[in-house]
N, C-alpha and C positions, 0 to 999 in steps of 0.2 A: 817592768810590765812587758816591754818587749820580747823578755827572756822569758816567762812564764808563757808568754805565747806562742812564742815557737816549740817549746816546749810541748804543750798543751793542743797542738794544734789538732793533732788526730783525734781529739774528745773533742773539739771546738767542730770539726767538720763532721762528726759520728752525729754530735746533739742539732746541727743543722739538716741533715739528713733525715733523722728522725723526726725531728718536727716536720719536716713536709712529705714526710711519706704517706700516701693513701691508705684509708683504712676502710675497712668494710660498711658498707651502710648500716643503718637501724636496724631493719628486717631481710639483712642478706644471709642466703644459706651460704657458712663458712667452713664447716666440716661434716662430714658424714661416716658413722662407722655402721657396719652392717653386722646383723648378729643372728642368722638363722633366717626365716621369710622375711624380715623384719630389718629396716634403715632407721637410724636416729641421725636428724641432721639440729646443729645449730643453727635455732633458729634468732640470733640476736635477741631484739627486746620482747619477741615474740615466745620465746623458751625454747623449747624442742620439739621437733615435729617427727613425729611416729610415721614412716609411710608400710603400708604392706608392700612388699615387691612384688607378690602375686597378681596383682590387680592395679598397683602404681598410685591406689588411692591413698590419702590421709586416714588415720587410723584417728590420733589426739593430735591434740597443741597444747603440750604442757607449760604453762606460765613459770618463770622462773621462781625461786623461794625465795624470798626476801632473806636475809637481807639484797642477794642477787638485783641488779636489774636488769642484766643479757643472759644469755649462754653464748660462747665464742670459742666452747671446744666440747666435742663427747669422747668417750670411747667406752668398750668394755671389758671385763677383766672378770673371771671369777665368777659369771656370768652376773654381775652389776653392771650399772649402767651410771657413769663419771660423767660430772658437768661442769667446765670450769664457768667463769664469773670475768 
């Protein structure tokens, strides 16, 4: 047992780290890609929020799709617009 722990220890202090590492709140904006007048930020359980840059106002609030219940990343490509989950 002792030998598998020393062994192991750099997973044993990776999965201790990770467990108490901070993570974003419910409705925290955690990324934002911009794509022309237009920002898409994650908006956690809230989905994605559309702002105009022109004006700085919200535009929508897209609710994530089920099976989804955040957004916690965008980007775009191709001009799509990518949600992760």
């Amino acid at each position: 047992m002792a030998l598998a722990a020393l062994l192991g220890r750099r997973w044993l202090v990776l999965g201790w780290n990770a467990w108490r590492y901070d993570t974003a709140g419910a409705t925290a904006r955690t990324q934002v890609v911009v794509d022309g007048d237009r920002a898409y930020l994650a908006a956690g359980r809230e989905g994605i929020e559309i702002v105009d840059l022109g004006t700085g106002a919200r535009v929508a609030l897209v609710p994530p799709a089920a099976p989804a219940d955040r957004i916690d990343d965008v980007a775009v490509a191709d001009g799509l617009l990518f949600a992760l989950d």
